[in-house]
C-alpha positions in Angstrom: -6.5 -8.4 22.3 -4.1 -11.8 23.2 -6.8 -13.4 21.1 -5.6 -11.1 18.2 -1.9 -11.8 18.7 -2.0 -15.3 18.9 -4.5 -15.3 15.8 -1.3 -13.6 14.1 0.9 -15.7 15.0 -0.6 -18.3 14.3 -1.1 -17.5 10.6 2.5 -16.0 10.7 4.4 -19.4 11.8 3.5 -21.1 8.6 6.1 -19.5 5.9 3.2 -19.3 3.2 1.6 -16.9 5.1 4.4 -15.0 6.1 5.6 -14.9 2.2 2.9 -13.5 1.3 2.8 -11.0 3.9 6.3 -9.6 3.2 6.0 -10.0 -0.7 2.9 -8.3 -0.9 3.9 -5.5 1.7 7.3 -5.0 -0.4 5.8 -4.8 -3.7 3.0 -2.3 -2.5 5.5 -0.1 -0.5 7.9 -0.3 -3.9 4.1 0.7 -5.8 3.7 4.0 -3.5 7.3 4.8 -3.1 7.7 4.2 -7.3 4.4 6.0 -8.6 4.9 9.7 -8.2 8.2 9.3 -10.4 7.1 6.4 -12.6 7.9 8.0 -15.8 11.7 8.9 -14.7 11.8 4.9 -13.0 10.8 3.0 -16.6 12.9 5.5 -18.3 15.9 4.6 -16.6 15.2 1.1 -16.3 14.3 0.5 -20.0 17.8 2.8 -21.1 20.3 0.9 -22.8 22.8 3.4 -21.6 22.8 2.1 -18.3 24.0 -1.5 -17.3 22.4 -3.8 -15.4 24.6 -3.6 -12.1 23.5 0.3 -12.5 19.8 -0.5 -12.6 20.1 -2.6 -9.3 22.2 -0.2 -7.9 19.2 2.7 -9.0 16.7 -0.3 -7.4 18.4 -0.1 -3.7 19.3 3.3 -4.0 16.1 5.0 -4.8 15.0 3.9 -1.3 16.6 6.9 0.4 14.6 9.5 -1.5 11.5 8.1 0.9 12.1 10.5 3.5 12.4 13.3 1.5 9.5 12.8 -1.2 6.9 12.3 1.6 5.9 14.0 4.4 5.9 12.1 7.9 2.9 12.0 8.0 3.1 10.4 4.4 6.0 8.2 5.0 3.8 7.1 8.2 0.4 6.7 6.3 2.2 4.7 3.3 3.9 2.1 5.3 0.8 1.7 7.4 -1.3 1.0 4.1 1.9 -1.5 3.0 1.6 -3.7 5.7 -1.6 -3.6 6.0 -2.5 -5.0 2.7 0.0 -7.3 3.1 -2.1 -8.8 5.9 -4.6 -8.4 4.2 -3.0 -10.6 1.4 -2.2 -12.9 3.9 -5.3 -13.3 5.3 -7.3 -13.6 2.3 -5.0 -17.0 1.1 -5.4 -18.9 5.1 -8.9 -18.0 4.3 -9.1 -19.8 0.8 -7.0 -22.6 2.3 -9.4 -22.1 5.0 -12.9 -22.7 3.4 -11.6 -22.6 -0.7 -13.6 -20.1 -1.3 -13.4 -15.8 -1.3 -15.8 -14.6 0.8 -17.1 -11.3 -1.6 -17.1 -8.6 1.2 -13.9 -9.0 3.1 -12.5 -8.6 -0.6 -14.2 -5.7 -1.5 -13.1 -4.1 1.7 -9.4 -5.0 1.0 -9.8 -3.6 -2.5 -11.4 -0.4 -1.7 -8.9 0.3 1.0 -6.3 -0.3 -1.4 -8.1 2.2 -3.9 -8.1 5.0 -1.5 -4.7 4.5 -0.2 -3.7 4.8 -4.1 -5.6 8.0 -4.5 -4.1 9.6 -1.5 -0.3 8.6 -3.7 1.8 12.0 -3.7 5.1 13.4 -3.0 4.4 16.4 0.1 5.7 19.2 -2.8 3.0 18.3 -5.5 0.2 16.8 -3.3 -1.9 13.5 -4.5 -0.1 12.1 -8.2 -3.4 10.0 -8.7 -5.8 12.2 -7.9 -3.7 14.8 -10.9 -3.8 12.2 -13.2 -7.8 11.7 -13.1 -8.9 15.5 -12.6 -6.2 17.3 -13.8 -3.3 19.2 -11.6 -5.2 22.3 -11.4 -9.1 20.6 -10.2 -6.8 18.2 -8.1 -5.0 21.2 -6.1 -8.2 23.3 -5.4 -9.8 20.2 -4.5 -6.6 18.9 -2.3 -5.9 22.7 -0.9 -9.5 22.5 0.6 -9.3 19.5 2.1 -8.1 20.2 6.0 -5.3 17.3 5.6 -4.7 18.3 2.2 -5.2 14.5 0.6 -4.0 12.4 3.3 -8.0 11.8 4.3 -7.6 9.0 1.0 -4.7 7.4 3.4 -6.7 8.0 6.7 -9.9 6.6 5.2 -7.6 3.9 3.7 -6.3 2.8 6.8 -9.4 2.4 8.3 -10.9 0.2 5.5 -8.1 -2.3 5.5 -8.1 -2.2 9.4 -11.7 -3.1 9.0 -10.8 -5.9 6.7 -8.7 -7.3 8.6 -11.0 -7.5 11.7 -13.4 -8.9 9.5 -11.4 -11.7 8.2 -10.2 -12.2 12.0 -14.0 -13.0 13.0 -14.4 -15.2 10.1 -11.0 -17.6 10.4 -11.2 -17.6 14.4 -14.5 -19.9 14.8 
């Protein structure tokens, strides 16, 4: 396990990595946290009614309707999945700097966690957004209210891909 840390911090003392990290958590946590209410976002933002100090004040302020438009266990799962992928993200450009190539299966891991975190997307009132959007609302809550964590299996299963990633990159960039 010291192995692990010091791998991390490693790759976190040069600033590209740790860019890429934070940038890529950020703007996968905004993803999750702006999805269920995309619609009402783009509205807003795209309104000529509203100036532009408005719209950055909506941008900072729309942070504090995380805790109550997800569940903990939500709110836990999605900034998991954020900072995960972020490493992920980071991991995947040391390991192109690394050998200048992608190695195919540590990529398809990062993507398909990333795909199952997106499918388990959903406020706790409504259930999984995504999953509504491609089956419909009514298939998506028979299928969510059967399931014994009611959707957050996507995040669980999620978590574990990207976890599994990022092992696997950790094997391949500490020869």
């Amino acid at each position: 396990m010291k192995k692990v840390f010091l791998f991390l911090k490693e790759t976190f003392s040069k600033r590209k990595y740790s860019a890429t990290f934070v940038f890529t958590s950020f703007v996968v946590f905004l993803f999750f946290l702006w999805t269920p209410n995309l619609s009402f976002i783009l509205g807003f933002l795209s309104s000529p009614e509203y100036t532009l100090p408005d719209k950055i004040s909506f941008f900072f302020e729309y942070f504090k309707v995380f805790p109550s438009s997800f569940s903990t266990l939500s709110q836990i799962t999605t900034i998991i999945i954020s900072l995960l992928v972020g490493l992920n993200s980071a991991l995947i450009v040391r390991f192109l700097d690394s050998l200048r190539k992608i190695d195919r299966t540590c990529s398809v891991k990062t993507g398909v966690g990333f795909f199952a975190g997106f499918l388990g997307i959903g406020c706790s009132s409504c259930g999984s957004f995504v999953l509504s959007l491609i089956f419909g609302a009514g298939v998506s809550s028979s299928i969510l209210a059967n399931l014994p964590f009611s959707g957050q299996e996507f995040a669980f299963a999620s978590i574990a891909l990207l976890s599994f990633s990022v092992i696997s990159f950790y094997k391949k960039l500490s020869f």
